[in-house]
N, C-alpha and C positions, 0 to 999 in steps of 0.2 A: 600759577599766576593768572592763566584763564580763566582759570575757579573763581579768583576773587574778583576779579573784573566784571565778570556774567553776573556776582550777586552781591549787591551793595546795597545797605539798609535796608537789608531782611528780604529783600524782591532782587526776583532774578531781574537782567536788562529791561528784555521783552515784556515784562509785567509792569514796568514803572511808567507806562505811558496809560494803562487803563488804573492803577489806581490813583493818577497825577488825575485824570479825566472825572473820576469816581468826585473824588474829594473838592475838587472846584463844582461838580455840581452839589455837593452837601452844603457846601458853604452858602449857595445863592438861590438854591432850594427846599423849602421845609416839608413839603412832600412829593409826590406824582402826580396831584390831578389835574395841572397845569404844564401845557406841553411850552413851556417859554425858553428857548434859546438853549433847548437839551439836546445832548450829542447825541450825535447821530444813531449811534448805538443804543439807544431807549427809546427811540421814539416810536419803533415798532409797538410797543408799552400802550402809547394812547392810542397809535391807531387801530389794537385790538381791546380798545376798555377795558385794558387789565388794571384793576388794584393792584400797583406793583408791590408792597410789602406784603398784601396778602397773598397774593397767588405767588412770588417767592420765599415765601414761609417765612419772613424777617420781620421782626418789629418795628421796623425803622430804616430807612434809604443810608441811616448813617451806619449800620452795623459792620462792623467788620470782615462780614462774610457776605458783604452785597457782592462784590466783582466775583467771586466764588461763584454766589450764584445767578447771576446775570449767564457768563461762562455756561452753569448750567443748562438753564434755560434755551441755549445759543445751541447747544449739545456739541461743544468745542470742545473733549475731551485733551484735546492736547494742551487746552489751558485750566483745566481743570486740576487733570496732574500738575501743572507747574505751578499753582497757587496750592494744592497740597504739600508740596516739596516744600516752600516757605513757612509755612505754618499750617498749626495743627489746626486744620480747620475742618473735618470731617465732623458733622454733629449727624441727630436723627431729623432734622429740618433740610440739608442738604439730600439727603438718598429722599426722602417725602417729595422734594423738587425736583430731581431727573426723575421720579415716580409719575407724579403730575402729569410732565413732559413729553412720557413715557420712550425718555434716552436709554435703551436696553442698557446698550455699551458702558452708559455710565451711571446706572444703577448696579454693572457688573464690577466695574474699579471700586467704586466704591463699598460694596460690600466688603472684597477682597483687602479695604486698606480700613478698616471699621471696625476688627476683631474684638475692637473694647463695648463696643454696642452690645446691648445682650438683644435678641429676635424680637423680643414685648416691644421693645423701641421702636420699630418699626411698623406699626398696627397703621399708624399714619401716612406710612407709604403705601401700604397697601388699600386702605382705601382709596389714596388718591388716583392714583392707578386706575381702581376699578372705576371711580366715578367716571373717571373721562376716558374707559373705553383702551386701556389697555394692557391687553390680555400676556400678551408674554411676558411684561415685566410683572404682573401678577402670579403666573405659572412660575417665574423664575424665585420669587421672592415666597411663593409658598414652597416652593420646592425646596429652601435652606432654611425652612423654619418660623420663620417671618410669620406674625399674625396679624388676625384684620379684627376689626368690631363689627356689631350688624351696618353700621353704615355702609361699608362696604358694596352688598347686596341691593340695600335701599336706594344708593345712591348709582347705583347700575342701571336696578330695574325699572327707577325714573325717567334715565336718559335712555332706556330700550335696546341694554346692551346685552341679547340674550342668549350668545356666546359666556360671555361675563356669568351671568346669574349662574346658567348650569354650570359653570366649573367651579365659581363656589358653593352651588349647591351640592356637587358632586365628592367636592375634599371636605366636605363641613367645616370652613371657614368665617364662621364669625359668626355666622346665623343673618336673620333679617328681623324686622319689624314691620308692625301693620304698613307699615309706610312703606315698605317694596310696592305692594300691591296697590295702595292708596295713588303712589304717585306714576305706578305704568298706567293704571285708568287714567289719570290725571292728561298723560298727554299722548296717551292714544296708540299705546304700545300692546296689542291685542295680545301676541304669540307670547309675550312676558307673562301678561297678566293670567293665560291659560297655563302656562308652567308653573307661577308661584300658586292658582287654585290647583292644579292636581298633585303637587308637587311636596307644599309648604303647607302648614299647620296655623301659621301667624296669624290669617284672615287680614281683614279689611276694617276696613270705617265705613260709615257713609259717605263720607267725603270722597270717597272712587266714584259711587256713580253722581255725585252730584257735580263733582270739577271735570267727570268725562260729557258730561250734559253740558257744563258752562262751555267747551273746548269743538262741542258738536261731535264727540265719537259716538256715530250711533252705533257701530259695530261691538265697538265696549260695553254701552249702556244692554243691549240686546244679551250678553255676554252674562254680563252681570246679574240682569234680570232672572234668566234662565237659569245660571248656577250657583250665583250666592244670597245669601240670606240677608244683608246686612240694610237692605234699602238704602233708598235715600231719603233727603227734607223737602219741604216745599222747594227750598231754593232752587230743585232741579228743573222743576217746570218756569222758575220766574227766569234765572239764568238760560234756559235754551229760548225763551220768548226773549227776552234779554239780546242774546247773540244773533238772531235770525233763521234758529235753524228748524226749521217746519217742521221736518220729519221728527225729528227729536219731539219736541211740541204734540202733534200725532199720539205717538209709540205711549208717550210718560201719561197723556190724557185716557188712552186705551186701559192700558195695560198697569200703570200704579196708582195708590191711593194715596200719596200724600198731600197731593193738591197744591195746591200754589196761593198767589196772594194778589192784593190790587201791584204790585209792583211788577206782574208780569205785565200788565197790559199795560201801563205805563211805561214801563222802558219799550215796549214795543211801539208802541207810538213815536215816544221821544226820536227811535232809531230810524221810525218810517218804515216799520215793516207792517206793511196795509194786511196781507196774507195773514198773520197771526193778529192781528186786530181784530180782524172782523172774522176769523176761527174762535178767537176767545170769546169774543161779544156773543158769537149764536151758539157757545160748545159748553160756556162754561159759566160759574155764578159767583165767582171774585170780585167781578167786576173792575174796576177802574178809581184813580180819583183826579181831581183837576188838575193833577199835575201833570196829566195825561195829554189834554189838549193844551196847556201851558208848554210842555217841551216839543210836541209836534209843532208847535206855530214858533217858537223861539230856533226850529231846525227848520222850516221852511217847509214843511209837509203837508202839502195842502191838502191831497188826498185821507190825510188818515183825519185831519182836523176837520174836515165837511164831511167824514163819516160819523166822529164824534158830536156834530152840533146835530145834527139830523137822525142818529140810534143810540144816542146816550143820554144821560139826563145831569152827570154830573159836573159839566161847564166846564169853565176855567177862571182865572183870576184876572187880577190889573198886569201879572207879569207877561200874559201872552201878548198881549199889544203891546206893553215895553222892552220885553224881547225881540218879536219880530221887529219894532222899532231900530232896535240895537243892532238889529243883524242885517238889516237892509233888505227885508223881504216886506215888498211894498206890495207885491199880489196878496199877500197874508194880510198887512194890517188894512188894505184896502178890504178885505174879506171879512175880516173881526168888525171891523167899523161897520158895516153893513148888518150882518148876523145878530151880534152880540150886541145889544146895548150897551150893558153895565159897563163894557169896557173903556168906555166914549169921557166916565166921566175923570179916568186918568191917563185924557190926552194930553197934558202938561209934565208930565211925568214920561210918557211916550217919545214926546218934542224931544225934550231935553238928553231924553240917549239917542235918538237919530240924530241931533245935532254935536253932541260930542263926538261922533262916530262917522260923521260930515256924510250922513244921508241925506242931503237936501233934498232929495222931490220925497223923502216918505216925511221932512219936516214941510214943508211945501203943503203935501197933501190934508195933514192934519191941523193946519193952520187955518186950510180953508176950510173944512171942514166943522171946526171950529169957531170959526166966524158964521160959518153955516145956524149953528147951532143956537150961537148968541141973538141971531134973527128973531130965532121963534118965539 
């Protein structure tokens, strides 16, 4: 008689208050990326920008193995088993999500209650596993069989997990792709990126030393330089001019030939890095284009813009005086107005975004200025 009491339409007791919970929010919810009036228990969900169908391996908030794996996630093994107990709910998406998690315990139950799974089924757990860094439910899951794909490895050596890497490197589990190496350069994971060259056979792209250029790894790029073959593009020199990183800038103008483009000294500018402006202007023959002194004067840079009107020759447009207009840097279009003629004659244009933008002394300034002008 306790038996039937404790389990009534199909859920034990204790479980009919999280899928009463579950189902009123499906009913008033069509997905997660809206945290409105959601129980308590999901709200952890937004405040880590989780996609929750995706990072819970489910199609849909509505699927019937959500509270399963909520549970999961939660690593409440003791409700885990008791929504097993109810129904067959063990798939290869559930052990993928304590994988994820990486809930040992209950990547352990669940294997142990899974025996209709064949090991291929799980390739997916084991990646996830490895992407995010954890190694014992990967040791435990290769150690019954369990196979991984190169993602596995790629998606380790990205995140600089290099515990990870060697133990799959060392079981031959799944292999890798250029992308192991590609994406340790990428974010500056040196002691990876020296395992998978002495280690792995895959290689690289260019895309290593030029995303470890955009990221500022000069220790990579050096790395790179000296041991592998695969270069980089221009983009390396326009990205470290780009990002602010001098040394970087330096090293790639020294030491490689792919040379870069007018967009290096333009985003340098635009960013107000005076340093690689005026390195590039006396180092190198790209040169620049107007959009150069356009974005330094729409950022307020007064410095790299009176380096540009004074060692440059290629100007700028009507947008720099209606930028700075827009932006409310009135030392800038006080400065344009002065410097630059041509700019003068789209002061009405200039008015008109200071005033939408309710700069009145830079609409002020240009009025009279303007009135100045109508004198002559």
């Amino acid at each position: 008689m306790t038996t039937i009491q404790q389990y009534q339409c199909g859920l034990f007791v204790d479980l009919q208050p999280r899928y009463a919970e579950w189902k009123a929010f499906v009913q008033t919810h069509s997905n997660f990326r809206y945290n409105v009036a959601a129980p308590v228990r999901y709200r952890c969900f937004f405040d880590d920008k989780m996609h929750v169908t995706q990072d819970l391996f489910l199609p849909a908030v509505s699927d019937h193995r959500f509270v399963l794996h909520v549970a999961i996630f939660e690593g409440d093994l003791y409700v885990v088993q008791r929504c097993i107990r109810c129904h067959s709910l063990v798939t290869p998406q559930a052990l993928t999500c304590a994988a994820r998690f990486g809930h040992l315990h209950i990547v352990e139950f669940l294997h142990l209650n899974a025996q209709h799974l064949p090991p291929s089924a799980g390739h997916a757990a084991v990646d996830a596993a490895a992407k995010h860094g954890h190694l014992a439910v990967v040791q435990f899951l290769i150690r019954h069989q369990y196979t991984s794909s190169p993602h596995a490895m790629d998606a380790a050596a990205s995140r600089g997990h290099l515990e990870m890497v060697t133990f799959l490197h060392t079981h031959g589990a799944g292999g890798c792709t250029h992308v192991a190496l590609d994406g340790a350069a990428e974010h500056g994971h040196l002691d990876v990126v020296a395992f998978l060259h002495h280690h792995r056979s895959e290689g690289a792209t260019i895309d290593a030393m030029d995303f470890a250029t955009q990221n500022g790894h000069l220790d990579v790029v050096q790395f790179l330089h000296v041991h592998r073959t695969e270069g980089c593009s221009a983009d390396a020199l326009n990205w470290a001019a780009e990002g602010g990183h001098l040394e970087l800038v330096h090293f790639l103008h020294d030491h490689r030939h792919e040379g870069a483009t007018t967009d290096a000294m333009d985003a340098a500018a635009q960013h107000g890095y005076m340093d690689i402006v005026e390195f590039l202007h006396e180092n190198r023959s790209e040169g620049c284009t107007s959009a150069a002194m356009d974005l330094a004067a729409a950022n307020g840079h007064m410095d790299v813009v009176q380096f540009l009107v004074s060692r440059r020759r290629e100007g700028c447009s009507a947008d720099a005086l209606v930028w700075a207009a827009q932006n409310g840097h009135l030392d800038m279009v006080m400065f344009l107005w002065m410097h630059v003629e041509h700019v003068r004659c789209h002061v009405e244009a200039a008015r008109r975004a200071a005033k939408r933008h309710e700069h009145n002394a830079i609409d002020q300034y240009l009025e009279f200025q303007q009135s100045e002008l109508m004198k002559q």
